[in-house]
C-alpha positions, 0 to 999 in steps of 0.5 A: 139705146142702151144694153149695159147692166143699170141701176134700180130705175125710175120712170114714168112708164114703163113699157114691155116689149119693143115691137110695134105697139111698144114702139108707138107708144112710147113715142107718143109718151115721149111727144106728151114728155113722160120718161119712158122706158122699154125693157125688151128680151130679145135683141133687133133686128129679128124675124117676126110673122105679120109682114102685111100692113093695114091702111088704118095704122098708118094714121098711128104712125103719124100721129107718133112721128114715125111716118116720114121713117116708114115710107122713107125705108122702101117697102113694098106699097099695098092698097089692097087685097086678092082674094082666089077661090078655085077659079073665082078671084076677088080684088078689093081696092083699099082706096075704095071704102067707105071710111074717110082716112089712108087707103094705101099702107105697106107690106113690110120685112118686119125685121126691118119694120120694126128695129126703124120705129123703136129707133124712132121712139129712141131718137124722141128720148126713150131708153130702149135696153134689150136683152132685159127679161121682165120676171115679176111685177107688183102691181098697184099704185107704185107698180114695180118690175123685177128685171134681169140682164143678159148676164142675170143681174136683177134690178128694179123698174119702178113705174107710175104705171107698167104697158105690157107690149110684149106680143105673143111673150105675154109676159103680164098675163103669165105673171099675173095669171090673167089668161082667157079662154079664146074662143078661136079654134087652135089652128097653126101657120106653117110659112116662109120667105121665096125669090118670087121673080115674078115678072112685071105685070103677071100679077098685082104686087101691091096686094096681099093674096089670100087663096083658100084650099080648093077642097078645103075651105078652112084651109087658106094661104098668103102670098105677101109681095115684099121689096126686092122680088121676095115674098112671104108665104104660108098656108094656115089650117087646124093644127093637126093638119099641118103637123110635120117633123121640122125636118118635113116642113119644107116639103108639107109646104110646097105640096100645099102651095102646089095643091093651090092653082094660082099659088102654083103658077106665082111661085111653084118652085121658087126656092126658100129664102129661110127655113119653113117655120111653124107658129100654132095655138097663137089665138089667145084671150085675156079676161080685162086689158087693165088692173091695177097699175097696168094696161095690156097692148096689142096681142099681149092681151088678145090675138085672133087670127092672121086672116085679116092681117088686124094684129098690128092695127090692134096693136097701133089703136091699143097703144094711141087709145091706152096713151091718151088713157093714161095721160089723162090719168098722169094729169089728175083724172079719175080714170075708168079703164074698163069703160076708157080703154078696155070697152072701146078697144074691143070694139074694134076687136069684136068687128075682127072677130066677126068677119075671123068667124065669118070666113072660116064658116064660109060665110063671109068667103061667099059674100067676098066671091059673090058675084053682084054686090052693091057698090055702098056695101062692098065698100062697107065691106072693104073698110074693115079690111082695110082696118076700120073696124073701130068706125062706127058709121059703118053698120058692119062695125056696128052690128058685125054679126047681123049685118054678116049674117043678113048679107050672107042670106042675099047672097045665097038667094041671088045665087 
């Protein structure tokens, strides 16, 4: 890896960002022989939100040989997800689903996470330069990127083509102009790391907790066991109600966790391994995922909601599906990126949304706590969680909101 001032560049592709589906995707250049390079602002290891994993990435990271690297590392393993509603409680076991593929993944420190698969990708020939801002881009069919060091020298980046990856930065739709509006409401994440300390056998460490507020139920927390007897936590609501001077987080945090019964028997007191910090207005949208010369990967271009835990399983299927796209069009083929890559990526992203949408109308939190529900479908239901949104022999990827919204009505009738 390199962070030394460079010359006016050339490349096959160039890629923005060296988070997780920057990483992915430039192995996976790397494996077809492309030269690739990646220009990242920041330096890594850094903190980023998004720590618990979804059995469906998992076939990503093996396809770009990073695998091996990731169970090899440590982290704490996950099959599946606690859902806690006042004194209701319901466990969904990834295993169980109705989608052939990994029902097992991690939750992860993605500090970690994603230093070792950038890594990975520098090890399979990428050039990775960090602390490298992007600060403007031609597009067309020789696409070119105006790029500044640390010391703010400029160069030039020329590309065959450009893979934006750069997360919430979202440096080519500011550049380019090609925000969205989203049709998420502006809600906010107020969150940390604790020393858990709980002992072995009071709770399930290998699945993600989600408790919805006992008196609100758009109001929802994670409790995500990582390696080491450390946690991650944090509650999300509509942005005004976790509004709180810097000073007062850390105290507006553990009143919400004690507010929460189970969240205040797992955790309680145990103390805060780093600042509370605050994240908000996250949900973002952009017109099209391509133009000319350029693909958006990965929450660069769309990013609905942590519920779920679908961002880097969004950001792995965008950049296997943008890399398959485009070695197709390196090769000499006419390439439609709006029926290639843009269609079917959304594909997967519109089953998010639905189920996103869902549970914050409480629709789909009754369908979760409802207490009989047939194996065939809970099993349907488990598959997206799990992230196969994109399976289309499962009926609730392929028609989400009538299919939720039938079951939701079953469950209501039964009671």
């Amino acid at each position: 890896m390199n962070n030394e001032c460079c010359m006016n560049t050339s490349v096959d592709v160039a890629i923005i960002g060296a988070g997780p589906s920057g990483a992915v995707a430039a192995a996976l250049l790397r494996k077809a022989g492309r030269s690739v390079l990646v220009l990242e602002r920041q330096h890594f290891p850094r903190f980023s939100i998004g720590e618990s994993l979804l059995p469906q990435s998992m076939a990503y990271l093996e396809e770009a040989g990073m695998l091996q690297d990731v169970v090899e590392a440590g982290f704490q393993y996950k099959n599946g997800a606690h859902f806690v509603y006042r004194d209701q409680v319901s466990a969904y076991d990834f295993r169980d689903k109705h989608s052939d593929g990994w029902g097992t993944t991690f939750q992860v420190e993605r500090a970690v996470f994603d230093d070792l698969l950038i890594r990975r990708a520098a090890k399979e020939g990428a050039e990775v330069r960090f602390g490298h801002t992007v600060l403007e881009m031609k597009t067309g069919d020789a696409p070119a990127l105006e790029v500044a060091d640390e010391a703010g020298t400029r160069y030039q980046v020329h590309a065959r083509f450009v893979l934006d990856a750069s997360g919430f930065g979202r440096v080519l739709p500011r550049l380019l102009n090609l925000e969205a509006p989203t049709r998420m409401p502006t809600r906010a994440a107020i969150f940390t790391h604790v020393r858990d300390d709980i002992p072995i056998g009071a709770h399930d460490r290998n699945k993600i907790t989600v408790a919805v507020h006992p008196e609100h139920r758009d109001i929802w927390y994670w409790m995500i066991p990582l390696a080491n007897g450390r946690s991650s936590v944090g509650c999300v609501a509509e942005a005004p109600f976790l509004d709180a001077p810097e000073a007062e987080r850390e105290a507006k945090l553990r009143s919400l966790i004690r507010s929460e019964p189970t969240l205040s028997r797992l955790i309680g007191d145990a103390p805060f391994l780093m600042p509370v910090r605050h994240i908000g207005g996250y949900s973002a949208n952009v017109e099209r995922l391509h133009g000319p010369g350029y693909a958006l990967l990965g929450n660069a271009g769309e990013f609905l909601d942590p519920v779920f835990s679908s961002g880097v399983t969004i950001a792995l299927r965008s950049a296997h599906l943008a890399v398959e796209t485009l070695e197709r069009q390196l090769n000499g083929e006419a390439i439609d990126w709006q029926t290639q890559y843009d269609m079917p990526l959304r594909k997967g992203i519109d089953t998010f949304r639905a189920f996103v949408e869902n549970w914050y109308t409480g629709k789909l939190q009754d369908i979760i706590f409802a207490r009989e529900q047939a194996p065939t479908i809970r099993r349907m239901i488990s598959a997206v969680l799990a992230g196969y949104a994109w399976d289309e022999t499962n009926p609730y990827v392929v028609e989400p909101v009538r299919r939720l919204n039938r079951l939701h009505e079953m469950c209501v009738r039964r009671g």
